[in-house]
C-alpha positions, 0 to 999 in steps of 0.5 A: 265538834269536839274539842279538849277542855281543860276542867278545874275543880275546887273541893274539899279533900275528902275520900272518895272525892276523885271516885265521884269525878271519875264517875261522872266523867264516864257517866257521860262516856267520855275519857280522861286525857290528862288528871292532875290533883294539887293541893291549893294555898287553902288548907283541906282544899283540893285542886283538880284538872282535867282534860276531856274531849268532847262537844261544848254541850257534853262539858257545860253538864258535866261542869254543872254536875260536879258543881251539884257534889257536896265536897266541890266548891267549884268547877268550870272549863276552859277550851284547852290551848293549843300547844305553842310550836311549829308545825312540820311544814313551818319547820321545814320552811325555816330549814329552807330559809336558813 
């Protein structure tokens, strides 16, 4: 079953880093839904998160290979959250409750 996993990678800023990573996310013909780079409290230090839809084993290699990248200090993946709301049929109940 595919589920959206949010990816966060630790690595040092250099260039052609996000090249690499792109790389290896279609290697493994997945899609990004969502990329964000920050820069972390560490200097020279790169923040990444991405969200991929995929299976769960699709993920864990994919983690494992950018951990295997000289520049990545480090990678893992969370199941992405469901987005907190009301869906239709509950808004229209409370509309009715109202």
């Amino acid at each position: 079953m595919k589920n959206s996993y949010l990816v966060t990678v630790y690595a040092h800023d250099r260039i052609g880093l996000l090249l690499r990573i792109a790389q290896l996310v279609s290697r493994k013909n997945l899609s990004i839904e969502r990329l964000t780079l920050h820069e972390s409290a560490v200097p020279g230090v790169t923040w990444i998160n991405l969200v991929v839809k995929t299976d769960s084993h699709t993920i864990h290699t994919l983690v494992k290979q950018l951990e295997k990248q000289i520049e990545v200090l480090q990678a893992f993946h969370v199941v992405e959250p469901v987005r907190v709301g009301f869906s239709e049929s509950e808004q229209k109940t409370r509309q009715l409750i109202s």
